[in-house]
Residue, then its C-alpha position, 0 to 999 in steps of 0.5 A: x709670713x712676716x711680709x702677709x701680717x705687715x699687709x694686714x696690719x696696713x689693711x686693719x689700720x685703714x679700714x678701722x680708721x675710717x669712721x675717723x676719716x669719715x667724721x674728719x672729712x664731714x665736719x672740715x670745710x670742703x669743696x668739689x674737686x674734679x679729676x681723672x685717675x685713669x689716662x695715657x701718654x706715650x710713655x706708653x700706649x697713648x698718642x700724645x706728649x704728656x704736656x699736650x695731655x696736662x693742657x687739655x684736662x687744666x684748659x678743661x676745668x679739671x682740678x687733678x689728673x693722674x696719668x697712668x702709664x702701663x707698667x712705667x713711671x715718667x722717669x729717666x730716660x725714654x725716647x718715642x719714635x713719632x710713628x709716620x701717620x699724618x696726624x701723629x706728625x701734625x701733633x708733633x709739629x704742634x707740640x713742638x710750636x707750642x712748648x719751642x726748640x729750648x724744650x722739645x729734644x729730638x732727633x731725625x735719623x737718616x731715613x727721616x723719621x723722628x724721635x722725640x725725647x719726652x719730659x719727665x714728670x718731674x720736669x713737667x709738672x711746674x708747667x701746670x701745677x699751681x696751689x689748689x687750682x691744679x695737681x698731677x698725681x703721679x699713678x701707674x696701671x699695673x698691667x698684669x694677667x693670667x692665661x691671657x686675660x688683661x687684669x689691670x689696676x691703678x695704683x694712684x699716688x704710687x711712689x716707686x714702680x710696681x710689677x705686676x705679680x702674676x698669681x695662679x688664678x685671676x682672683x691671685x693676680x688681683x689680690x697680689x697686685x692689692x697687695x703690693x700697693x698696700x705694702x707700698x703704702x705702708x712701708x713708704x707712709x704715703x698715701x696711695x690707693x688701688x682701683x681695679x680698672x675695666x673688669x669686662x676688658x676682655x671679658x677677663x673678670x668675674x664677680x666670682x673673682x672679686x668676691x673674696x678680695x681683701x684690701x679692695x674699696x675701688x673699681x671702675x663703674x665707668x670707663x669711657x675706652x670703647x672695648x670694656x663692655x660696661x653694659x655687659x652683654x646676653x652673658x656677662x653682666x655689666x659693672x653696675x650689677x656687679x657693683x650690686x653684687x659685690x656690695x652686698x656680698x661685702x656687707x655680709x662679710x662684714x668688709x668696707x664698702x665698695x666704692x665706684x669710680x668713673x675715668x676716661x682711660x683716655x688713648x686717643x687724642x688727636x681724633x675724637x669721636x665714638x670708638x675712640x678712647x677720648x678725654x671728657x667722658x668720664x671723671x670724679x667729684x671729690x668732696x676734700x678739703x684740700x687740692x692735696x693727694x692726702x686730702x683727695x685720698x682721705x675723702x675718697x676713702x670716706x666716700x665723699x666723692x661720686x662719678x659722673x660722665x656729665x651730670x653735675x650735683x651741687x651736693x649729695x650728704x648722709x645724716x641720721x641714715x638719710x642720703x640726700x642728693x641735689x642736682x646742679x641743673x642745666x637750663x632745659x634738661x630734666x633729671x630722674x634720681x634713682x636709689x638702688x639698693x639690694x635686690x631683696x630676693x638674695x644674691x644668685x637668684x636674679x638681679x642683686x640690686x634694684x630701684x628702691x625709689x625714683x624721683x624726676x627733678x634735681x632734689x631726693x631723699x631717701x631713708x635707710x631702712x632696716x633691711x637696707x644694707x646699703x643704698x646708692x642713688x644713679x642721677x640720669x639726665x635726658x641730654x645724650x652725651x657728647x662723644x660718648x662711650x656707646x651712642x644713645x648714652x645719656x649723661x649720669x652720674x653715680x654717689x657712693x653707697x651708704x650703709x646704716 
């Protein structure tokens, strides 16, 4: 019991203190930051060295990447068996030519095959961290479920390893795992936050199951891993529809809104093309006013970030129940600007969001009505993605919503 009321009371002191945050973050001078919270290394199930992946998202213009190994942090000691795959051995030979023999530790066994031990992210991070120019947040994928339906969530900035919890229902799990981030948070005093990852990843989360969580301000409106379905299909709606539904359920709970995230969940590196989970389809922009993980938090947390798989904006603001947005243009590509909002006819009976207004160019406004509870705008562009989640797809990018 004393345990619940601790979680409440982090739960309490972060969402009323976010009006405070808000002003803070609008009124500091800020920059756009870039970064992916969601990506693996063979400290788990990704085919690369950490060290490869932290140079390709630097070399890339990333200004921060946390990399999210499945239920494991880059400590101690842990050895990676190169499997036999030729590019799986060309990669070593290539991380081993790049960082030399004083670096890479390995071993060949008898029957030639090689193990490597890898570096820890104490030992890596000064390779390529440098003042606010490039940051490696430590994160984890809490990789949990329930009557085998993967409930995945990512605990960016995570100090100590989190187990998943399991629970009695998916719902359980979710709110267990939530749980134990923000008991972490609370009782460590270092910011972190979670955010639910691929809810269509085998098909395992419904709206229904999200709808009464507490403690929950962010989940993945975008993931570029080919089997999330973030369209949906004939029976499961997509995660931009859920985002609608959630919202609008939230609001009328009276609970924080529901923020969206866009990430690559990247797997594979050495071979890159259409179902393939690669680096570079998807990331976040976040308005801070420092490369810091307090100052990213803290912006993310007032909303002051938006997603994108392509699309740049040069600014997006709210003032006086206006969002506005501007778009970063590139030479020969046109863009439509698109504010969704809820769906008047009412939760149940059809679509939960729908466009409020549209406009094609780089520049849009729109003002908050008194029936809006809430509105975001989807910048879509006409130029297709390179190597993206699902062919056909064009680049877009997604604001927070904004609520009167």
């Amino acid at each position: 019991m004393q345990k619940q009321k601790q979680i409440l009371a982090c739960w309490l002191l972060i969402f009323f203190c976010l009006p405070v945050t808000q002003t803070l973050a609008q009124s500091a001078k800020a920059k756009w930051y870039k970064g992916n919270t969601h990506s693996h290394s063979y400290w788990s199930d990704g085919d690369d060295f950490p060290e490869m992946i932290m140079d390709w998202y630097k070399t890339n213009g990333y200004d921060f990447i946390a990399l999210s190994d499945h239920n494991i942090l880059a400590q101690g000691e842990f050895w990676k068996q190169i499997p036999a795959h030729p590019f799986r051995q060309k990669r070593f030979q290539e991380y081993l030519a790049k960082y030399g023999e004083k670096w890479v530790t390995y071993k060949t066994d008898s029957a030639g095959k090689i193990s490597v031990k890898l570096k820890t992210l104490d030992e890596y991070r000064p390779l390529f961290e440098e003042k606010n120019k490039f940051l490696i947040i430590q994160a984890e994928e809490i990789t949990d479920g329930y009557k085998g339906k993967p409930i995945h969530i990512n605990a960016i900035n995570v100090k100590e390893l989190i187990k998943g919890q399991g629970g009695n229902s998916v719902a359980e799990v979710m709110q267990n795992n939530l749980n134990q981030v923000y008991e972490q948070r609370q009782r460590t005093g270092q910011p972190m936050f979670p955010h639910i990852n691929h809810p269509n990843f085998g098909w395992a989360i419904k709206a229904e199951d999200m709808l009464e969580l507490k403690g929950e301000r962010f989940f993945e409106v975008y993931n570029g891993h080919p089997h999330v379905h973030n369209y949906g299909d004939s029976v499961t709606i997509g995660m931009e529809e859920l985002w609608d539904r959630l919202l609008t359920h939230y609001i009328k709970q009276g609970k924080p809104l529901l923020y969206g995230l866009a990430t690559d969940d990247s797997h594979n590196y050495l071979e890159h093309k259409v179902g393939l989970s690669n680096t570079g389809r998807g990331w976040i922009m976040v308005k801070a006013k420092e490369l810091t993980p307090a100052a990213l938090i803290a912006a993310m947390e007032a909303g002051d970030f938006y997603a994108s798989t392509g699309v740049e904006l040069k600014d997006v603001t709210y003032k006086k129940g206006k969002l506005e947005v501007q778009v970063k243009p590139k030479a020969g590509v046109d863009y439509t600007i698109q504010f969704w909002g809820p769906n008047e006819a009412g939760e149940g009976t059809g679509k939960a969001g729908r466009i409020l207004k549209e406009v094609k160019g780089t520049k849009a406004s729109y003002q908050l009505q008194t029936k809006d509870l809430y509105v975001r705008a989807k910048i879509i562009s006409s130029q297709l993605q390179r190597n993206p989640f699902q062919d056909g797809d064009l680049e877009t990018a997604w604001t927070q919503p904004v609520t009167k």
